[in-house]
Each structure stands twice: as structure tokens, then as C-alpha cells.
N, C-alpha and C positions, 0 to 999 in steps of 0.2 A: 583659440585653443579651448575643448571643449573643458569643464570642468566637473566632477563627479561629485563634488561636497554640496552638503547643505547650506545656503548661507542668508540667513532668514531670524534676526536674532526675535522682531517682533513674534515669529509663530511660537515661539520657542518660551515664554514665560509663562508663569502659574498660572496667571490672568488668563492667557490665551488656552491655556490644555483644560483651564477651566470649562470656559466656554464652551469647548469643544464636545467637552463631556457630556455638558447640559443641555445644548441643544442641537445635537447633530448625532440622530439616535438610529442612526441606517441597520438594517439586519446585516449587513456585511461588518458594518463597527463592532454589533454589540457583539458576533461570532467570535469576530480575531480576539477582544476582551476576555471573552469567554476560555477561548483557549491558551491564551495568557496567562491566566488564573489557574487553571487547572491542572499543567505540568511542570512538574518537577525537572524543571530544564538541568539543573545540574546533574542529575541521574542520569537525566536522556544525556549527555554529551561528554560524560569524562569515559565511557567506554570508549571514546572513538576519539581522545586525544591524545592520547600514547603512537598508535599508527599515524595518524597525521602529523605531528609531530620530528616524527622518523622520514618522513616521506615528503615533506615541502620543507625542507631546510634552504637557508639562504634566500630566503626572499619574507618581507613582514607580513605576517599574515591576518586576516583579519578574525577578529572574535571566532570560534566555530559555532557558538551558540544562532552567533549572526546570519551563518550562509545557513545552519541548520532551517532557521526560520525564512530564509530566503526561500529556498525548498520547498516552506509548508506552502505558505503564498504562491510559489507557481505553481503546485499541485493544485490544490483550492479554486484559483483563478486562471488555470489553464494559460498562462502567460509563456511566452519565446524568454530564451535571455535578452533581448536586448528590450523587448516591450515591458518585459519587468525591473530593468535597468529602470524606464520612464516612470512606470507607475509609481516605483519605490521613492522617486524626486519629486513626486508632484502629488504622491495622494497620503493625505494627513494622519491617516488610519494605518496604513501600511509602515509609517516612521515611527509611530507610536509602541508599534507591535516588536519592531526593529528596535526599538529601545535608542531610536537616533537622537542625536542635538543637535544645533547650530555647530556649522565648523566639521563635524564626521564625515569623513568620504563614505561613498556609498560603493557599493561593488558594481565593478560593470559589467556586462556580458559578457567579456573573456574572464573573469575572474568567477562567475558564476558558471560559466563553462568549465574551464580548469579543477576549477575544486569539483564539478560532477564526477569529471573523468579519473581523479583520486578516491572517490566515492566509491565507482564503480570498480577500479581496478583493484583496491582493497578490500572490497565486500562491505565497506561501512554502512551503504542502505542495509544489508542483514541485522548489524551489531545497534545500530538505530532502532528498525523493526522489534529485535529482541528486547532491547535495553527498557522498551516504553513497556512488551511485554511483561517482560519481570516485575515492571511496577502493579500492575493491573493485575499478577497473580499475584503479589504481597496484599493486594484489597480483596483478593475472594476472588474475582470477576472470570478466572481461568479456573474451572472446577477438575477440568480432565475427567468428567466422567462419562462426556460421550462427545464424538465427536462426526463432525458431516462433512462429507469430501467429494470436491468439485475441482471442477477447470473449463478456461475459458479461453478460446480462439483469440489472440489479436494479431491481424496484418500484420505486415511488414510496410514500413514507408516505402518501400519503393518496388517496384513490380519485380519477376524474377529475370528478364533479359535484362535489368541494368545490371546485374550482378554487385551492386554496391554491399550489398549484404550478403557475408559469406556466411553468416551464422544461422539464417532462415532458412524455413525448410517447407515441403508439401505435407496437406493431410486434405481428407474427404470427410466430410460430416455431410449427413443427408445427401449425399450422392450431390453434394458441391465441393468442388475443390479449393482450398485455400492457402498462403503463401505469407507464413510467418509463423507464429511463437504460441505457446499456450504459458498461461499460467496457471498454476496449482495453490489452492488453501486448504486446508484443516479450518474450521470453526468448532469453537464449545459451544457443544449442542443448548446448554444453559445459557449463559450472555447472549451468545452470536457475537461472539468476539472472534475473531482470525488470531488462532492462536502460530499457524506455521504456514509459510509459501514456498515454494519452489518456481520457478520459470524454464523454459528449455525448448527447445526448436518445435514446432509445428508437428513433426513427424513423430516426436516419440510419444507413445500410448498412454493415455491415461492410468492405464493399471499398472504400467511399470514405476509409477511414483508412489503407488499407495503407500509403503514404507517410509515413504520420505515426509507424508503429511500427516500420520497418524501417528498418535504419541505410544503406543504400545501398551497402555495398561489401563487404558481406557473400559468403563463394563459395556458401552457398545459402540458402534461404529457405520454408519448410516449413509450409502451413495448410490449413484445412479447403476444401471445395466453397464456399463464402461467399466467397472470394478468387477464387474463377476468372475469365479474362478472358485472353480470345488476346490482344488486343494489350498488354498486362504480362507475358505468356510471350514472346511474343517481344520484348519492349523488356530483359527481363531476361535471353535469352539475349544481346540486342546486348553486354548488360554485361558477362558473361562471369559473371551468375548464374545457378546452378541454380536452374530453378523448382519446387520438391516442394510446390506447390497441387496438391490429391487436383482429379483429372476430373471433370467433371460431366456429366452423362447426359440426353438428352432425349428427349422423346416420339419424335418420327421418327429419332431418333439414341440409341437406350441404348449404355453403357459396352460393348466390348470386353472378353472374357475377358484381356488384356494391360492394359488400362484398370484392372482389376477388381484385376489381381493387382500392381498397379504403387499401387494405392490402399492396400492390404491393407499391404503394405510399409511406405509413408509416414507411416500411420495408427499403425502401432508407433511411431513416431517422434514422430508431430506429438503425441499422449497425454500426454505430459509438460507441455506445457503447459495442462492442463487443471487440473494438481495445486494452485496458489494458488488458483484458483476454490474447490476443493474443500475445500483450510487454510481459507480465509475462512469456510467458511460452516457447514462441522465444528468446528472448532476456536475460531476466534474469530467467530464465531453471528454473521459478518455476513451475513444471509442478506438483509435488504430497507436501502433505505436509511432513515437518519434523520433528515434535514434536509429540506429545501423548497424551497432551492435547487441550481442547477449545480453553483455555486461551492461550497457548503458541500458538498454530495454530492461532489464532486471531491474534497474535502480528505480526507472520510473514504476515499475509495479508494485515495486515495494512501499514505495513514496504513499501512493494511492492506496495498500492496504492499510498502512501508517494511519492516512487521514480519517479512512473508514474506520478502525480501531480509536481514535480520537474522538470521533462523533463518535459511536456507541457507549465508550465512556461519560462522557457531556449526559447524554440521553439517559445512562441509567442512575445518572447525579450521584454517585458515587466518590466526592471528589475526598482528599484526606484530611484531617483536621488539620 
């Protein structure tokens, strides 16, 4: 019968955590440390324990702080549930971060499964997302004075004859066709903190979210040719924002050499928000999605903005007294 506890009492004393600290200095240890340190985990978790709460009754449930951080770990390390079920039994670093002891059962992959899909069917990845938000604008770090707006293509796990996935959709970029989800960020154009995300089928247009990622009283607002649209240049000069949406060019009307050199400019600019696209999919190898649904696919992009907002906080060593 297999068993999910720790049960190891020598790893488990001062002596040993000692040691551990002293000489087992890996950049993967001294990260989870790092991050450790850095958040305010009771903040990040009491938003999202009143729904949970409500919504896993009758069964015991394990810490939320715990799956929270389960989370961060398979985002991080790109782990399956049940391969992060192992790692979490067997690597020293990962218990530590876990806050385990001798004797603590560990979650297993249905239990890490299950609580996703509460994640997802409640929107907690958003309230999560937000709640670290909120801290990071109590430190400055969210200036809201300008903001840069993007989105990015990811698959679908599975092709469109299987039809496993009834929430995936079509779009064309560069006269390629593609067969899943986009996701949407806001960044402050100051930090490069992801201050807002959306997610939503393949098919729906980048401009029809601009509302949804830009915080409205922003003094300007900076995105690719996918944004263009006169009547949001002038709704947002009424507002007294600047619109730095790059021009777009048409057959009977190409770009001005002032067009040209005014895009050139903007385009230095708007570039930075390309760089969490690029973290996700170098670093943490989320390059296609893994789930089959909106909603779980939503969870995981939030997960990943999450950790990208985490590293740039770490980065701009900002942490609180």
C-alpha cells in the first residue's frame, strides 16, 4: 500500500536542516529560499479562503498555503501532478519550502489535481494573481502611469479533430493558422510588473480586450498595430491619455516616414512587454498549454504570470521590512 507521508525522523532535526543550509548551495535552493522570504503568504492566502472553504466541505483539507506553494513548484519546475507528487517525497528543498516534517502527508496527484480544478472553477488563480498584486502596489512597484499591452498565442494540447477541447478556437497570425488560446497582460510601463491578465479562445482579437488590460487612468498606453483603432485614439486623447498604439499602414494609405519613425520609437518601448512571454516559454518551458479546458488553461497562465511578478519583485529587491 503505497504511502504519501514523510517518514524520516533523522532528515528532519536542527543538526540536519543545518547542514543542509551550509553546504548544499544549489541556485534552485537558494531561489525557493528566496521566495520564501519574500512573501507575505498570509496576505497571498486569506483572500481565497473563505471560497474554498465554502466549496470543499466534508472532506479534511490540507493547509491552502501548502497546495498554494505546491503551484508555485510545478510552475517553476514545469512538473505533471504525479511527478511533483515524487519530487516533493524525495527532494530536500522542495519539503523545506513546503514547510514539511516527519510524519506530514504529502498531497498526491488527485489531491493536486482536485484542488486545481476548485482553483479554476472559482477563479482563485485571479484572486491569487490579484492579492500578490495588491501587495506590490502597497510597495510602489504598480505606479499606474503607463501601461504596455500584449498577447500571446498558446496551442491547444490537443489538435482540433480530437475535439477534446470544446473551448479552443482558430486564428491566423502571419498567414499561419493556429488552434488554441491567447493570453492578455497589462504591464507598468515602470516596474514591468503584470499588473492585469485575461485569457480567452484563440479567435477573439486582440483589440477587443484592450479594456480589459488597461487600467483607464493611466497618462499613456503603449501596444502593437493589433490595437489600432481611431476611434480609441481619440476617445483616449478625450481622456487626456496618450495613445502610443504603433500605426498601421494600408494598401491605399502606407505608413509616413513620421509614421515609420514615430513607430521605431514606441516599438523600443512597447518590447518589454514581450519579455514574460519569452520567461514562460525559455525558462519555465510553458510553451503550449496543458489542460483542455478555458478555465484550467486560465489557471495555468496565471500561475506563470504569478511567478513572473515574483521574479521581478526578487529582481527589484524591494522586499518589506
Amino acid at each position: 500500500m503505497r504511502s504519501n507521508k514523510i517518514d524520516n525522523l533523522d532528515l528532519f532535526t536542527q543538526t540536519a536542516n543545518s547542514s543542509f543550509s551550509k553546504h548544499i548551495k544549489t541556485q534552485s535552493k537558494r531561489a525557493l529560499e528566496i521566495i520564501n522570504k519574500s512573501i507575505n503568504w498570509n496576505k497571498l492566502i486569506t483572500p481565497l479562503e473563505s471560497v474554498i472553504n465554502r466549496s470543499d466541505r466534508g472532506r479534511k483539507p490540507f493547509p491552502l498555503k501548502l497546495i498554494v506553494k505546491c503551484f508555485i513548484l510545478q510552475t517553476i519546475y514545469g512538473l505533471s501532478d504525479p511527478r511533483l507528487e515524487e519530487e516533493i517525497a524525495d527532494r530536500r528543498s522542495f519539503q523545506l519550502f513546503l514547510d514539511l516534517v516527519s510524519g506530514d502527508s504529502i498531497p498526491d496527484e488527485t489531491t493536486i489535481c482536485r484542488y486545481r480544478e476548485l482553483f479554476s472553477q472559482y477563479g482563485l488563480d485571479r484572486k491569487l494573481f490579484k492579492a500578490f498584486n495588491k501587495e506590490l502596489k502597497g510597495y510602489g512597484l504598480i505606479l499606474e502611469k503607463g501601461t504596455l499591452i500584449d498577447a500571446t498565442i498558446k496551442q491547444a494540447r490537443t489538435n482540433p479533430s480530437n475535439k477534446r477541447d470544446a473551448d479552443a478556437n482558430f486564428t491566423v497570425k502571419r498567414n499561419k493558422t493556429y488552434y488554441g488560446y491567447k493570453g492578455h497582460i497589462g504591464m507598468d510601463s515602470d516596474s514591468k510588473i503584470i499588473h492585469t491578465t485575461e485569457f480567452t479562445a484563440a479567435n477573439v482579437h486582440d483589440s477587443d480586450m484592450f479594456d480589459h488590460i488597461t487600467i483607464g487612468k493611466e497618462k499613456y498606453i503603449i501596444g502593437d498595430k493589433g490595437y489600432a483603432n481611431k476611434k480609441r485614439k481619440t476617445h483616449l486623447r478625450g481622456q487626456g491619455i496618450y495613445c502610443g498604439i504603433l500605426d498601421k499602414g494600408y494598401r491605399n494609405r502606407p505608413l509616413s516616414n513620421k509614421q515609420k519613425n514615430r513607430n521605431k520609437k514606441l516599438s523600443a518601448i512597447r518590447n518589454a512587454v514581450e519579455r514574460p512571454f519569452a520567461y514562460a516559454k525559455h525558462v519555465l518551458n510553458y510553451n503550449r498549454c496543458s489542460y483542455y479546458t478555458l478555465n484550467r488553461n486560465r489557471f495555468q497562465f496565471n500561475m506563470v504570470a504569478l511567478i513572473y511578478n515574483i521574479r521581478r519583485y526578487i529582481t527589484l529587491n524591494c522586499n518589506p521590512a
